[in-house]
C-alpha positions as CSV (number, residue, x, y, z in Angstrom):
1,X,28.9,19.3,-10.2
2,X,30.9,22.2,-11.4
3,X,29.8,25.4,-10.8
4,X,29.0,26.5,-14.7
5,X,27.3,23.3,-16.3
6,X,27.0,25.4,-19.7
7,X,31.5,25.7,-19.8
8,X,31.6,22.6,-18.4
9,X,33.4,19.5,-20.3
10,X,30.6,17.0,-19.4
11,X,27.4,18.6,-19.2
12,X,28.1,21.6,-21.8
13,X,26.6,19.9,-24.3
14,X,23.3,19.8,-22.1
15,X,23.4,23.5,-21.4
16,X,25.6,25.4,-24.3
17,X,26.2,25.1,-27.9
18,X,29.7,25.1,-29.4
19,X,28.9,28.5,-31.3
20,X,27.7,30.1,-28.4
21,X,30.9,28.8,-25.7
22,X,33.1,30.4,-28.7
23,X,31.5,33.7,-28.8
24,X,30.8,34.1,-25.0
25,X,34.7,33.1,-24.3
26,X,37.1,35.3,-22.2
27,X,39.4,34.7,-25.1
28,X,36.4,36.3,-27.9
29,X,35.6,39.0,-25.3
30,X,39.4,40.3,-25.3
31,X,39.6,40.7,-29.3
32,X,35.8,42.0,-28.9
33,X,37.7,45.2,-26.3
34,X,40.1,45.0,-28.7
35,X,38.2,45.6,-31.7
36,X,36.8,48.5,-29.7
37,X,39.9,50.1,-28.8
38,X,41.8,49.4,-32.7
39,X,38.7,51.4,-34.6
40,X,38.4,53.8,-31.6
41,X,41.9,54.9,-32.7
42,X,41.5,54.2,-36.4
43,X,38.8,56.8,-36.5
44,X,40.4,59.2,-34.5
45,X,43.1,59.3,-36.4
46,X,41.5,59.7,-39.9
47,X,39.6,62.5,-38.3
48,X,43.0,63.9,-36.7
49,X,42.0,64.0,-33.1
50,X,45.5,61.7,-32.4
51,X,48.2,61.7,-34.3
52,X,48.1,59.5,-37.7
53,X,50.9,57.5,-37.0
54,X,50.2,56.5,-33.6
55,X,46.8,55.9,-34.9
56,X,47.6,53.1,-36.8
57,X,49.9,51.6,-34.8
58,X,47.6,51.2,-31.9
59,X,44.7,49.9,-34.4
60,X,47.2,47.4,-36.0
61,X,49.0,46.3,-32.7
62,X,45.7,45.8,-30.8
63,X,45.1,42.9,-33.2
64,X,48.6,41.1,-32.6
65,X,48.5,42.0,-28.6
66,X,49.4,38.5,-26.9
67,X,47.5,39.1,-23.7
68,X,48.8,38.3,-20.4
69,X,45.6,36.6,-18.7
70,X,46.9,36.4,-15.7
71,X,47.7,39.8,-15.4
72,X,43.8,40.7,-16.7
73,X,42.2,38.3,-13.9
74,X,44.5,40.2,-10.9
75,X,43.8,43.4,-12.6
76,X,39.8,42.6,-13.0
77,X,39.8,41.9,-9.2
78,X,41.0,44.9,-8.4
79,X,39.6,47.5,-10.3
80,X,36.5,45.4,-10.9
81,X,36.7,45.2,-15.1
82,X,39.0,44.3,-17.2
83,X,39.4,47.2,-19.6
84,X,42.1,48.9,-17.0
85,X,44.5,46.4,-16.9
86,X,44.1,45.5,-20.8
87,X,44.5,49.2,-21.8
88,X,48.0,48.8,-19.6
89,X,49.0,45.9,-21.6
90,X,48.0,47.7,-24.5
91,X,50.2,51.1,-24.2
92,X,53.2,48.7,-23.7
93,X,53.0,47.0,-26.1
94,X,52.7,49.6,-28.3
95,X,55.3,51.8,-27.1
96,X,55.9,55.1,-25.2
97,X,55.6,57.3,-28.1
98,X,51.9,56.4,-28.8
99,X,50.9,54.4,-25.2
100,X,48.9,58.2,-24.1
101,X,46.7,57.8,-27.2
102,X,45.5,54.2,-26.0
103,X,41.6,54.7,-25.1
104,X,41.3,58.4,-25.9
105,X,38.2,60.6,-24.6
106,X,36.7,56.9,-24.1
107,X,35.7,55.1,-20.8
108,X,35.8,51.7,-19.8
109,X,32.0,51.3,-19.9
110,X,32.2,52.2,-23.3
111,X,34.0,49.7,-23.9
112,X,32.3,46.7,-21.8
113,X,29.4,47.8,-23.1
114,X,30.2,47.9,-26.8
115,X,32.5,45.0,-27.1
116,X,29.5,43.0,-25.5
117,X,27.1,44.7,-28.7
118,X,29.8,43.0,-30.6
119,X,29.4,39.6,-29.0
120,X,25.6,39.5,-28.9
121,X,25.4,40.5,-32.8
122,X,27.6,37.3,-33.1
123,X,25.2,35.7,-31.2
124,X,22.2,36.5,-33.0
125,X,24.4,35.7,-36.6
126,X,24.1,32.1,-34.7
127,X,20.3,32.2,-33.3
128,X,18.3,33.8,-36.6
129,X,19.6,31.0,-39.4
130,X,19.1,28.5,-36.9
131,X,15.6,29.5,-35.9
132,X,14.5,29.9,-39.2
133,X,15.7,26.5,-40.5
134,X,13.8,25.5,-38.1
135,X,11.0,27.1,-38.9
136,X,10.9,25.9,-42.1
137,X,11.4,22.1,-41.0
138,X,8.2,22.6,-38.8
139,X,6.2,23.9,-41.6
140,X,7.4,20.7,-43.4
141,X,6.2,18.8,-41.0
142,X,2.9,20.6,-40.0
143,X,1.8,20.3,-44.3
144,X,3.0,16.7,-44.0
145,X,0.9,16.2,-41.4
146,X,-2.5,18.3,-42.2
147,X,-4.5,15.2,-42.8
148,X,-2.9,13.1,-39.5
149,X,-5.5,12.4,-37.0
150,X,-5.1,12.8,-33.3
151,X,-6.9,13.4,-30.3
152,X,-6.8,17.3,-29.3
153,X,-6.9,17.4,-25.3
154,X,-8.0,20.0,-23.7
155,X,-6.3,20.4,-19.5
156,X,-4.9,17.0,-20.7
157,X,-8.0,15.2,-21.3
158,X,-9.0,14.3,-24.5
159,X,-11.3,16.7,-26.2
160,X,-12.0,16.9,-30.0
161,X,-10.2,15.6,-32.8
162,X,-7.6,17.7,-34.5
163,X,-5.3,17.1,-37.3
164,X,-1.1,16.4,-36.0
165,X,-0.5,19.3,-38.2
166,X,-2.2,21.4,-36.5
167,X,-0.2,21.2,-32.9
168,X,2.7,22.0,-35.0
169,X,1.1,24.8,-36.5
170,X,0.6,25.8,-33.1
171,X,4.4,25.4,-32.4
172,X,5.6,26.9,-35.6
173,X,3.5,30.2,-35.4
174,X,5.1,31.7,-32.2
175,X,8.2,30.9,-33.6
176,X,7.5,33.0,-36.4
177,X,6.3,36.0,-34.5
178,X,9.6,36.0,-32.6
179,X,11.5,36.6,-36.0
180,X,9.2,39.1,-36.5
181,X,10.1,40.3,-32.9
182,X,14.2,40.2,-33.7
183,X,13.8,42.0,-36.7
184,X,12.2,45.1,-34.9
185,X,14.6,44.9,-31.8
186,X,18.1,44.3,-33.5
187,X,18.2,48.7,-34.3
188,X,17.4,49.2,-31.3
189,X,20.0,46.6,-29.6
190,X,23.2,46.5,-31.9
191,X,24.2,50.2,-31.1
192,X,27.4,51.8,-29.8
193,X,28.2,53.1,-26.3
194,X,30.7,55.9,-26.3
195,X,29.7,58.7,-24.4
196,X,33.1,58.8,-22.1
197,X,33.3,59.6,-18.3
198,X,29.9,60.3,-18.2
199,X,27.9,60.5,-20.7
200,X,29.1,63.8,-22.4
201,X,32.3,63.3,-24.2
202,X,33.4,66.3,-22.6
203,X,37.3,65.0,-23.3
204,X,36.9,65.4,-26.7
205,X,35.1,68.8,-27.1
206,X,33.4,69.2,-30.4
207,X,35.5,65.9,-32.2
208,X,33.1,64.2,-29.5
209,X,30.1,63.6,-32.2
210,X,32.1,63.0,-35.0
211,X,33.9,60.3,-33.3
212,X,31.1,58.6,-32.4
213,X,29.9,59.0,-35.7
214,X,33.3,57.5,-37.1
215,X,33.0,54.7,-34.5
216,X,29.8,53.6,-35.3
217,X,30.4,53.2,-39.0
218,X,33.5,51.7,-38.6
219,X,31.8,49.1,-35.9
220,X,28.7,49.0,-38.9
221,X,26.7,49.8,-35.4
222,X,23.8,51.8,-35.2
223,X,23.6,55.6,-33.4
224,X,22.2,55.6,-30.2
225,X,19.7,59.3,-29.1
226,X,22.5,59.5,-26.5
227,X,25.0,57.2,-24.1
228,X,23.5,54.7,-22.6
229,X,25.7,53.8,-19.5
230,X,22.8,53.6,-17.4
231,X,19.7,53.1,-19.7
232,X,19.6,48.9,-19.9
233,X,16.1,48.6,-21.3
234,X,17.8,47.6,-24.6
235,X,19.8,44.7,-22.9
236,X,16.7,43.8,-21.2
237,X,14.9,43.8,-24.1
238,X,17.0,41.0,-25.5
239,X,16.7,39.1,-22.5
240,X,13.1,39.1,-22.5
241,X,13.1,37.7,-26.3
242,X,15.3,34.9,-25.4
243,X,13.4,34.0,-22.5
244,X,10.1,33.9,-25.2
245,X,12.3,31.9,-27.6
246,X,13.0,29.1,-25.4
247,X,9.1,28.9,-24.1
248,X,8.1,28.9,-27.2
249,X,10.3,25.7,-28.1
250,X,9.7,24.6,-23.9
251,X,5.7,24.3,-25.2
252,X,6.6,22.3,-28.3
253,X,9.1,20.1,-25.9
254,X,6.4,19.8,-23.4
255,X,4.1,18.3,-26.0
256,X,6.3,16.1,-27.1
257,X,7.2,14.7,-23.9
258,X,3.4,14.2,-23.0
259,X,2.9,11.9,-26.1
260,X,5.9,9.7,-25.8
261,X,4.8,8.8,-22.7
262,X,3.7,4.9,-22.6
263,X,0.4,5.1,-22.5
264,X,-0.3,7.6,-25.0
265,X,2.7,6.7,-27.6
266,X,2.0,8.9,-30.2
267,X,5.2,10.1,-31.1
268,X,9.2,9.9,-29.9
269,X,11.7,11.9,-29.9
270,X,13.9,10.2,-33.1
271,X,14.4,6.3,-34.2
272,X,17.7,6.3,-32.4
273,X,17.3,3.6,-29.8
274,X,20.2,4.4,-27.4
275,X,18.9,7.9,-27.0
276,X,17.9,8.4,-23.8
277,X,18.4,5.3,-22.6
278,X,17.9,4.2,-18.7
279,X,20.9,2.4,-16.6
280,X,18.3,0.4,-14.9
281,X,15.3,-0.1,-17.6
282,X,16.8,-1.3,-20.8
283,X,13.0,-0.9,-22.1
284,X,13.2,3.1,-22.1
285,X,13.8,5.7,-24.5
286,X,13.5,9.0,-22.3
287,X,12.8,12.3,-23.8
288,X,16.2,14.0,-22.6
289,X,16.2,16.3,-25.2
290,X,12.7,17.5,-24.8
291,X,13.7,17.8,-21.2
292,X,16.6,20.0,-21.7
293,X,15.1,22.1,-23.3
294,X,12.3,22.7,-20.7
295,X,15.2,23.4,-18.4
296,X,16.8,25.9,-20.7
297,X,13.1,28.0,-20.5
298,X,12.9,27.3,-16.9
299,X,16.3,29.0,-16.2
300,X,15.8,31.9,-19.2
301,X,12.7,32.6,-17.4
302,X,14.2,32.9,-13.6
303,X,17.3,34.3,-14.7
304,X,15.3,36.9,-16.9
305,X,14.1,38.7,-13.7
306,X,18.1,39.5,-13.4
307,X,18.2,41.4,-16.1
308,X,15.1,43.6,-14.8
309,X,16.7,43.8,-11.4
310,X,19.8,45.7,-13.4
311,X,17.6,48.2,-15.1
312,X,17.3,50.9,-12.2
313,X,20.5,51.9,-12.0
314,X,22.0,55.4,-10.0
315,X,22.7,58.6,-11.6
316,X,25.4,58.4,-14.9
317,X,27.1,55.1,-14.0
318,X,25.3,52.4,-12.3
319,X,27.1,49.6,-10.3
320,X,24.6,46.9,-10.9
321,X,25.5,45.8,-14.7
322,X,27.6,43.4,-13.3
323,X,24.2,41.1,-12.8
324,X,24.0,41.3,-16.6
325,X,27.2,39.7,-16.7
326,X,25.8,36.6,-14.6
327,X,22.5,36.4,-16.4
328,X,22.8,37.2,-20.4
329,X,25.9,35.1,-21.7
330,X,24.5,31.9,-19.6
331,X,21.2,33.0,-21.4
332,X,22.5,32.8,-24.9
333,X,24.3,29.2,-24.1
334,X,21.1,27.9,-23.0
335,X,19.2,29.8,-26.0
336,X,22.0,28.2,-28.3
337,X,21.7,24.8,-27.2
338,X,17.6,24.7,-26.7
339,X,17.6,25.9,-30.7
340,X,20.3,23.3,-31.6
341,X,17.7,20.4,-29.9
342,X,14.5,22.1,-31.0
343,X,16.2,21.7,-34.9
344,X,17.1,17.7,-34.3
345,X,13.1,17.3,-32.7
346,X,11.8,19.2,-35.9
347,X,13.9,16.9,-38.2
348,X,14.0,13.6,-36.8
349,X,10.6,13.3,-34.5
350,X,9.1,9.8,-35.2
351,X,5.5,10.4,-35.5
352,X,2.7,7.3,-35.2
353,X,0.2,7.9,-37.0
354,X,-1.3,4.8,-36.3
355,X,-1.7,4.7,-32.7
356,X,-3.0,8.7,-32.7
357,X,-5.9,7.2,-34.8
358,X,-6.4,4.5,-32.7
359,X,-6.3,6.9,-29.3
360,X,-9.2,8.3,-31.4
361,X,-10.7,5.4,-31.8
362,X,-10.7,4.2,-28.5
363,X,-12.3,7.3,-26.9
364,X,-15.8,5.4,-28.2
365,X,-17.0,8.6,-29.9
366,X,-16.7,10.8,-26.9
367,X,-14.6,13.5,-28.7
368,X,-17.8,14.0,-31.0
369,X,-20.2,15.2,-27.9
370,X,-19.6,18.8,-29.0
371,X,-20.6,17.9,-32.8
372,X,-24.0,16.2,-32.0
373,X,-24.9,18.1,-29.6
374,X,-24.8,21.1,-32.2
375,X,-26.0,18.6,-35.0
376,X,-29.5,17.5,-32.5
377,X,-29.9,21.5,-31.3
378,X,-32.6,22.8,-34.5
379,X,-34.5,19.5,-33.4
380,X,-34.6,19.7,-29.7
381,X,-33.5,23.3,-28.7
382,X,-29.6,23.3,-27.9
383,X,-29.8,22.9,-23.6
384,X,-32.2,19.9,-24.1
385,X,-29.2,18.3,-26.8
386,X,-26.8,19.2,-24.6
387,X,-28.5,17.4,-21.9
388,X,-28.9,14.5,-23.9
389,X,-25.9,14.0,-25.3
390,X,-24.2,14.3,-21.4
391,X,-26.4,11.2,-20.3
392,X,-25.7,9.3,-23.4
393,X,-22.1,10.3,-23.1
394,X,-21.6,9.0,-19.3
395,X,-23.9,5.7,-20.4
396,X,-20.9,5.4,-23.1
397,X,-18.4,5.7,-20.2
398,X,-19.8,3.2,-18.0
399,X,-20.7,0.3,-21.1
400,X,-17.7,1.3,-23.3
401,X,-20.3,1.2,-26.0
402,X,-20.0,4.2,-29.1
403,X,-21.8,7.3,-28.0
404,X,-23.2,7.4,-31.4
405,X,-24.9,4.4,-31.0
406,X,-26.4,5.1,-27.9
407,X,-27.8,8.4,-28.9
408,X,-29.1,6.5,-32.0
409,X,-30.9,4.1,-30.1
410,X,-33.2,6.3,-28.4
411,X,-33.4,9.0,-30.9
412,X,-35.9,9.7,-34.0
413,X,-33.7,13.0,-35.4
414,X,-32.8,11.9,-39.2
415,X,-29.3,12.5,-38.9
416,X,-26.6,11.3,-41.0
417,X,-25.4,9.2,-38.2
418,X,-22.6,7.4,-40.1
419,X,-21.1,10.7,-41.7
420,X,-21.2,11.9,-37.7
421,X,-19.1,8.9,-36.5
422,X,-16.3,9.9,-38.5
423,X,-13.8,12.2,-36.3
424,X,-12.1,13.1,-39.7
425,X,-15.4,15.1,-40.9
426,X,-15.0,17.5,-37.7
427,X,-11.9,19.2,-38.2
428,X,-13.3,22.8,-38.7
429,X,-11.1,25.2,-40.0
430,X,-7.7,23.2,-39.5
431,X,-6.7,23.2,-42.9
432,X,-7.1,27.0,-42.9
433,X,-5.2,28.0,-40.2
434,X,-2.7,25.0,-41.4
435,X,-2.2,27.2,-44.6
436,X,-1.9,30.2,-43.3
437,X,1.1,29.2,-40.7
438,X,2.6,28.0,-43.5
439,X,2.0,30.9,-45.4
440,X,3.5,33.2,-43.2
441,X,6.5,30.8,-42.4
442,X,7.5,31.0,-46.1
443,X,7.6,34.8,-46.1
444,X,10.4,34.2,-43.1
């Protein structure tokens, strides 16, 4: 087993996606420090705090800089980040004459921290399309399904009938709330760090602001209220949403792994056959996507209390970001590659109508308790219906005759018994709450 599944050859396609392995590369990081350092020098030298000349030369030569990543590893183990060594390979390859204006006034958690802004809003180019295309396929399915009949269950045992499109509703709406969620955290996420040595930009005097200024729309990043070399809450933030993300799609995996199963058979993962197949038991079809993505909430959620462990950090500079370094890329992969699986369940899940109507059917009327006990309460008082309708309802159990029937036996209430027996008449407000998921899913 290697010891990253997600950049793994075999099992990356388990635990990553291909977008997010490109963008969470060592290769995409170096042009992301790059980047930083190029428009750090750009803007400096429009606003003539280096020279011009030496201006463009660094911001045109950091783009063509064939790094030496052998040299970066050595150099990363000894100072303990990479910017040190990379700035060194930088100044030579520009040249004497402008190597001293490499990195001006700046720090190296500057820029760590800003190339990794760079990287996440990458990421979450990747994450929002794909969660609303999938949003959209479940609101498809959910209006397809409005009038499909199923047995809701209640701590796993059946309790009264629902429509199918109503469990996706209840899969789609979070999923919509946590668009909502991006939209209000991405100003206060995607922002620049430059606040040099600690937090002052004492090195640059009074061009300290306007640089940052410059920086910032030159990045197209947002101004943060100060530096924020030791303020993580932001970072954290984001880990906490993708940690919601993949529970969200974890609940609707669940549920779909819970009716595949044999004896309830109400839906399966897609019509391909040879997915998920057994080496032993040529007769199964196992839910390994559903699975996966379980696993990919399962670690979000554990690795999610890393990124709180890195938030109380010492003085100007902290020295426990590193655990962010651990926990939010391998987030993202597992983020990535839940979304990518949650899209093929929305679009190819292979839904039987047939045998959720005949689950129904064979729960002998015992998902209608709740209904005639309210229907027999104005004639009997609602504890004495209750009552009632308990016996009949273990009588049912024991004969495996229709509660209906029974309670029709030994009752003189004129109900409109036949309209009762019909689950699909007990619906409530399904539709409703159908419409207005899908409602709010179109506005996404």
């Amino acid at each position: 087993m290697p010891a990253s599944p997600s950049d793994s050859r075999i099992f990356s396609p388990l635990f990553n996606s291909s977008a997010m392995a490109e963008i969470f590369s060592d290769e995409q990081f170096v042009r992301c420090l790059l980047e930083v350092e190029g428009s750090l020098a750009r803007v400096q030298g429009q606003l003539g705090v280096i020279p011009a000349g030496a201006a463009e030369q660094i911001a045109s030569q950091a783009g063509t800089l064939l790094v030496d990543f052998d040299r970066l590893r050595s150099g990363t183990e000894r100072a303990g980040f990479p910017v040190i060594e990379l700035v060194r390979q930088l100044r030579a390859h520009v040249g004497n004459d402008t190597a001293d204006y490499v990195h001006w006034g700046a720090t190296t958690q500057d820029v760590m921290d800003t190339a990794l802004v760079l990287q996440i809003r990458a990421a979450i180019a990747v994450l929002e399309p794909g969660l609303k295309t999938l949003i959209q396929s479940l609101a498809r399915l959910a209006d397809q399904h409005r009038h499909t009949l199923m047995a809701g269950r209640t701590h796993s045992q059946q309790a009264l009938p629902i429509p199918f499109g109503l469990k996706v509703a209840g899969w789609l709406a979070p999923l919509i709330r946590h668009c909502e969620r991006l939209s209000q955290l991405k100003p206060r996420l995607l922002v620049l760090q430059f606040g040099g040595a600690a937090g002052t930009l004492a090195a640059l005097g009074k061009e300290g602001i306007p640089v940052r200024n410059a920086l910032s729309a030159e990045l197209e990043l947002g101004i943060p209220l100060m530096s924020w070399h030791t303020q993580r809450d932001g970072l954290a933030e984001l880990a906490s949403w993708l940690s919601l993300l993949t529970g969200s799609l974890g609940k609707m995996a669940q549920d779909v792994i819970l009716l595949a199963q044999s004896e309830i058979a109400e839906a399966r993962e897609s019509s391909d056959v040879a997915r998920g197949g057994s080496s032993a038991m040529p007769q199964k079809s196992n839910p390994v996507m559903s699975e996966f993505i379980l696993v990919a909430h399962r670690t979000n959620a554990a690795l999610l209390s890393s990124m709180h462990q890195a938030l109380p950090q010492e003085h100007e500079r902290g020295t426990y970001g590193q655990m962010e370094w651990l926990a939010l890329p391998q987030m993202f992969a597992l983020t990535g590659s839940a979304l990518e699986k949650a899209a093929r369940l929305g679009a190819n899940l292979v839904v039987d109508a047939d045998r959720m109507r005949a689950n129904v059917a064979a729960s002998q009327g015992l998902m209608l308790a709740e209904a005639v006990s309210y229907a027999l309460a104005p004639y009997m008082g609602f504890a004495a219906a209750k009552k009632t309708v308990s016996e009949a309802a273990r009588r049912a159990a024991a004969d495996g005759r229709h509660l209906l029937d029974i309670l029709r036996e030994q009752s003189q209430v004129p109900l409109d018994w036949e309209s009762l027996r019909e689950e699909a008449n007990h619906l409530g407000a399904s539709e409703i709450f159908i419409d207005e998921v899908i409602r709010s899913a179109a506005q996404i």
